[in-house]
Rosetta silent file (secondary structure, phi, psi, omega in degrees, C-alpha in Angstrom):
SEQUENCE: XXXXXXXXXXXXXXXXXXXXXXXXXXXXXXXXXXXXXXXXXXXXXXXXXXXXXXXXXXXXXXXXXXXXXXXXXXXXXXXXXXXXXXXXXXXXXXXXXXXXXXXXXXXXXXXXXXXXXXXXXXXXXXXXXXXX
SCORE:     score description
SCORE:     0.000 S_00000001
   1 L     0.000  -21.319 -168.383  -11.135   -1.412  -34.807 S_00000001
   2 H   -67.291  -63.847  170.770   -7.489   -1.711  -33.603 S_00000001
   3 H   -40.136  -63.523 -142.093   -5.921   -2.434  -37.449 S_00000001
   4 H   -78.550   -8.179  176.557   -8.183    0.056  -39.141 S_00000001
   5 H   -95.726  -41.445  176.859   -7.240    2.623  -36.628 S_00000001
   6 H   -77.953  -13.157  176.117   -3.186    2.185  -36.481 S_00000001
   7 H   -78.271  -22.906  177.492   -3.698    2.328  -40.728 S_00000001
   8 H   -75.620  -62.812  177.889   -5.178    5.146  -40.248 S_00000001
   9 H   -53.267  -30.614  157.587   -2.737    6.726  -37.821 S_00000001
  10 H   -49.925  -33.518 -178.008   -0.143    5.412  -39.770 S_00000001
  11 H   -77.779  -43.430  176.033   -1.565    7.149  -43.221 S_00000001
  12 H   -94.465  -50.974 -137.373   -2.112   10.932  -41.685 S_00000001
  13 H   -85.404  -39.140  172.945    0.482   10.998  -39.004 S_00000001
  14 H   -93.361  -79.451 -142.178    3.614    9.625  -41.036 S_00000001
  15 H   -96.331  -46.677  150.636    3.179    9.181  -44.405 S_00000001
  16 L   -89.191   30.093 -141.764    0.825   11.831  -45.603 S_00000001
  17 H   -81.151  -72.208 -152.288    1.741   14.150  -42.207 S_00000001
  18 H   -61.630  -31.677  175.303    3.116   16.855  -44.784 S_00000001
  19 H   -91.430  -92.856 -166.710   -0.296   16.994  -47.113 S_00000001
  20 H   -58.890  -36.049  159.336   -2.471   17.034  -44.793 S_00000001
  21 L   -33.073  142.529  178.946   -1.486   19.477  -41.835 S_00000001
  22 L    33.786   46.489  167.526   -3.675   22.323  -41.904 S_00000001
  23 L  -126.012  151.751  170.821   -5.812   20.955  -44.625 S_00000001
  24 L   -71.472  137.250  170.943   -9.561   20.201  -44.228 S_00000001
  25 E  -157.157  151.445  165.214  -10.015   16.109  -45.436 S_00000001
  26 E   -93.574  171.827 -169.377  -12.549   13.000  -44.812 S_00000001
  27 E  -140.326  153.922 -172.520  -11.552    9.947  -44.162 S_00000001
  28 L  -136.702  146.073  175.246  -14.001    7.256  -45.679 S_00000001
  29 L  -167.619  137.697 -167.347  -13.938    3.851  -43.769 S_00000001
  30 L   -79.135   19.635 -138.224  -15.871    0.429  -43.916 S_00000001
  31 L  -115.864   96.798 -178.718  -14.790   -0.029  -40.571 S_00000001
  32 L  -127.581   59.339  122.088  -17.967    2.069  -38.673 S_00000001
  33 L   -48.637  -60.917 -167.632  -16.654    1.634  -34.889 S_00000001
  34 H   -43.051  -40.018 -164.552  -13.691    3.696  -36.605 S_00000001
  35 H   -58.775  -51.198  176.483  -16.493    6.479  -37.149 S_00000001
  36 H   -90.389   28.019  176.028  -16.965    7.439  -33.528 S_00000001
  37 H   -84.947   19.279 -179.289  -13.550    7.461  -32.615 S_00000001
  38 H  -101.360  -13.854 -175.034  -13.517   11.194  -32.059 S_00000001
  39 L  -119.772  -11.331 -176.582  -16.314   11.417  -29.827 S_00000001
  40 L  -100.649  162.777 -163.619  -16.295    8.247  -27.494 S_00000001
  41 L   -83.861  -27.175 -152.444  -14.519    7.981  -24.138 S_00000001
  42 L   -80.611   83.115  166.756  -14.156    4.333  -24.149 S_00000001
  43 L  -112.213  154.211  161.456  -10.821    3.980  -25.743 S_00000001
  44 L   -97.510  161.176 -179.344   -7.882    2.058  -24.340 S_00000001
  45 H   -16.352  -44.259 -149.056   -4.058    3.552  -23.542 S_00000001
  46 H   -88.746  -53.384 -169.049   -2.437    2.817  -27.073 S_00000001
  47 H   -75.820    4.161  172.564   -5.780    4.175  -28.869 S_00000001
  48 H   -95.733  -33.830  170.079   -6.281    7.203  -26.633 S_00000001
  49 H   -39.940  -47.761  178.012   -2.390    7.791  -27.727 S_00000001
  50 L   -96.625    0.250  165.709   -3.465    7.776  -31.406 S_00000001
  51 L   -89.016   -4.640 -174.627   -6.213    9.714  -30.816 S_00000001
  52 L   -93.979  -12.965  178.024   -4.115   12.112  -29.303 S_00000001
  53 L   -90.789  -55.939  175.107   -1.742   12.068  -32.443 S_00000001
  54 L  -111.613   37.515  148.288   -4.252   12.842  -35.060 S_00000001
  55 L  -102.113   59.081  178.576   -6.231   15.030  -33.239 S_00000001
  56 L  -127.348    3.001 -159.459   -3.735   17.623  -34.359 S_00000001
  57 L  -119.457  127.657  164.755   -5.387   16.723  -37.966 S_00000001
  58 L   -63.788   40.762 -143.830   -8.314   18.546  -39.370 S_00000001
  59 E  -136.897  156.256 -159.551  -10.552   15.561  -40.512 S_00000001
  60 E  -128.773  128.308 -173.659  -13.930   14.244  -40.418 S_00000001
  61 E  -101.815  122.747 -170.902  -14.176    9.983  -40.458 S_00000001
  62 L  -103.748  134.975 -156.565  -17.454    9.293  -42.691 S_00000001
  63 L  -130.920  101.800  157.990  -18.654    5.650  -42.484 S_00000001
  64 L   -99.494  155.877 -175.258  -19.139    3.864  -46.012 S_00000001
  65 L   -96.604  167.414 -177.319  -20.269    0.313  -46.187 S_00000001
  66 L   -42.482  -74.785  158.569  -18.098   -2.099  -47.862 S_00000001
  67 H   -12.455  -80.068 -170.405  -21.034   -2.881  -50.896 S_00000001
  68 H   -89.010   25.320  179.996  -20.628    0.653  -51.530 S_00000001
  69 H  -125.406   44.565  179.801  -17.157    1.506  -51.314 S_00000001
  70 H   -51.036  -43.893 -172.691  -16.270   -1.389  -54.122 S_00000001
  71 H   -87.216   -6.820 -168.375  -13.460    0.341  -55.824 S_00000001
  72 H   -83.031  -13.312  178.829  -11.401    1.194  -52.695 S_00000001
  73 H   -59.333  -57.536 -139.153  -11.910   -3.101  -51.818 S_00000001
  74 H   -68.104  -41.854 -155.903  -11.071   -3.681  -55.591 S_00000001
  75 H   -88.615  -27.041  172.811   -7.990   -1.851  -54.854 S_00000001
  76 H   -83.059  -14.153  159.421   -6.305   -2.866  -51.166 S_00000001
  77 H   -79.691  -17.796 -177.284   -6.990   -6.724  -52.671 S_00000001
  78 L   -38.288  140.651  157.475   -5.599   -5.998  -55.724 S_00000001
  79 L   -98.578 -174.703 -164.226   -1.754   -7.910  -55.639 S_00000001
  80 L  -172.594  166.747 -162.894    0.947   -6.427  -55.922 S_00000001
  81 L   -73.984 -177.920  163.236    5.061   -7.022  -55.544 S_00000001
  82 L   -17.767  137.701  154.645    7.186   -6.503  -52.260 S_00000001
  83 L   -92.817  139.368  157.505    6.550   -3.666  -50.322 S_00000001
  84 L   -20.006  120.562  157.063    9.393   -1.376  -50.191 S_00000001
  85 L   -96.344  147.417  172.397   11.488   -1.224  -46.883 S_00000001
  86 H   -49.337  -34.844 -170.180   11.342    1.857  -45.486 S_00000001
  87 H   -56.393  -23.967  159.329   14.774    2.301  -45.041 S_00000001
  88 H   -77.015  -28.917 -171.246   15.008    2.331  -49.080 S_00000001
  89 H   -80.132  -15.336  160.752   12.394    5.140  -49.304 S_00000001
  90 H  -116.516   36.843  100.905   14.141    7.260  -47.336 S_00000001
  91 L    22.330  -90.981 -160.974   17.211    7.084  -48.746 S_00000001
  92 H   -45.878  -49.093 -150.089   16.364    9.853  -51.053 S_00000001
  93 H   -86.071    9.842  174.101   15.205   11.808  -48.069 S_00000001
  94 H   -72.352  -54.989 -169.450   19.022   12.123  -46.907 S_00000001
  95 L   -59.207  -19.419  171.685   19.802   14.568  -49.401 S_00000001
  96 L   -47.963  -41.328 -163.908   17.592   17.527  -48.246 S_00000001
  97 L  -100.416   11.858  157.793   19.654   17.422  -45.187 S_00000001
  98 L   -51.272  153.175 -173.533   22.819   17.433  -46.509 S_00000001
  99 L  -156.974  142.980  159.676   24.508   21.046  -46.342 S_00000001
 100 L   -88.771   46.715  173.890   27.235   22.880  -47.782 S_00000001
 101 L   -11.498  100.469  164.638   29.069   25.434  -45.408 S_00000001
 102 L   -95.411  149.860  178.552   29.542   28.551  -48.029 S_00000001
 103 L  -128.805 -154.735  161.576   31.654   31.549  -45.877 S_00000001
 104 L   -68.621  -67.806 -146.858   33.617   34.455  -48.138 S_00000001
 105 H   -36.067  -82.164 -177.611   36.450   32.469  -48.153 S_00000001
 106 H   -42.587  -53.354  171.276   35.114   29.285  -49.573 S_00000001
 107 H   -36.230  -74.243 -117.112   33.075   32.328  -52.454 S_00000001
 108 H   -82.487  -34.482 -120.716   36.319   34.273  -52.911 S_00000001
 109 H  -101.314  -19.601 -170.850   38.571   31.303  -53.374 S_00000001
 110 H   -64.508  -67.438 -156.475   35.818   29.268  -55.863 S_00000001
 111 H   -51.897   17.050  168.556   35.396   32.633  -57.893 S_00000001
 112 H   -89.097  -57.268 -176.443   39.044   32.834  -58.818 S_00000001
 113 H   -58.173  -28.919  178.184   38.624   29.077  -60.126 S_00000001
 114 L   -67.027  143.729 -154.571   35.581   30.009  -62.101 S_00000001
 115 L  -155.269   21.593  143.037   35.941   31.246  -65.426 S_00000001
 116 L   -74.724  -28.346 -164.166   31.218   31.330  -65.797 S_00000001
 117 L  -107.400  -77.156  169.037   31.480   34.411  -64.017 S_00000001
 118 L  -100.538  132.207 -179.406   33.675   36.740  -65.091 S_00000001
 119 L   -78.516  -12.626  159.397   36.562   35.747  -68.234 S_00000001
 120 L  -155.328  167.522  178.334   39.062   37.480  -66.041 S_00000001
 121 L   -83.307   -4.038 -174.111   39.712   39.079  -62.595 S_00000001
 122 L   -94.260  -31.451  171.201   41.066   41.695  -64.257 S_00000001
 123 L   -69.757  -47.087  179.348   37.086   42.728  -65.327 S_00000001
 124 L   -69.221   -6.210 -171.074   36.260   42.924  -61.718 S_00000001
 125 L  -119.879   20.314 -179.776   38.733   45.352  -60.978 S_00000001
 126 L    49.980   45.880  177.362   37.873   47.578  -63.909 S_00000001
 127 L  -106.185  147.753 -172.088   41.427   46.840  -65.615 S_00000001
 128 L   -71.350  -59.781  -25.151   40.986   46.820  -69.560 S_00000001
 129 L  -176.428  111.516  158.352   43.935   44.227  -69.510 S_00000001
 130 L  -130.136  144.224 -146.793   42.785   40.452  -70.248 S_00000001
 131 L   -70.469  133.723  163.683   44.344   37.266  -69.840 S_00000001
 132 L   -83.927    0.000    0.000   45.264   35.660  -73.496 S_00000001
């Protein structure tokens, strides 16, 4: 139960964390120990830890058997290339937190330089009078 439980905590709490808060969702799993791991006491430290991490998750764990869960087998056996390190996938995830400091200043002194906004400074100040 210990893999099928950290894939799971791994799947809601990090990687889909952002979809799924404060959405309803099942969890389908061949695994069906995994199924009562919301209601039984007998967990140890690390798994009472992860049960304490995605019970902040709205979710119901539904117990399919292997036989009948065929295409999700067909598909975690499947191959496939490398897996990605994380540190390339978040990359990407730098630029959100990147920031620009805008003040007036930094405004007044761009919108002089700009010549998309107005074709002269002479328009903002309701002079006729344009630049050749």
């Amino acid at each position: 139960m210990k893999l099928e439980l950290v894939a799971l905590k791994w799947a809601v709490t990090e990687k889909f964390q952002t979809y799924l808060l404060g959405s309803k969702f099942e969890v389908f799993t061949d695994n069906n120990p995994l199924k009562y791991l919301q209601t039984t006491a007998m967990l140890g430290a690390l798994e009472q830890r992860w049960a304490a991490q995605l019970a902040l998750f709205d979710f119901t764990i539904n117990y399919r058997s292997g036989r009948s869960n065929g295409k999700a087998d067909a598909l975690s056996r499947q191959p496939h290339g490398p897996v990605p390190d994380e540190t390339e996938d978040s990359k990407g995830n730098d630029l959100l937190h990147i920031g620009h400091n805008v003040n007036s200043c930094t405004t007044r002194s761009e919108s002089r330089n700009c010549n998309d906004t107005y074709s002269d400074r002479s328009e903002m100040n309701g002079s006729t009078q344009t630049r050749p």
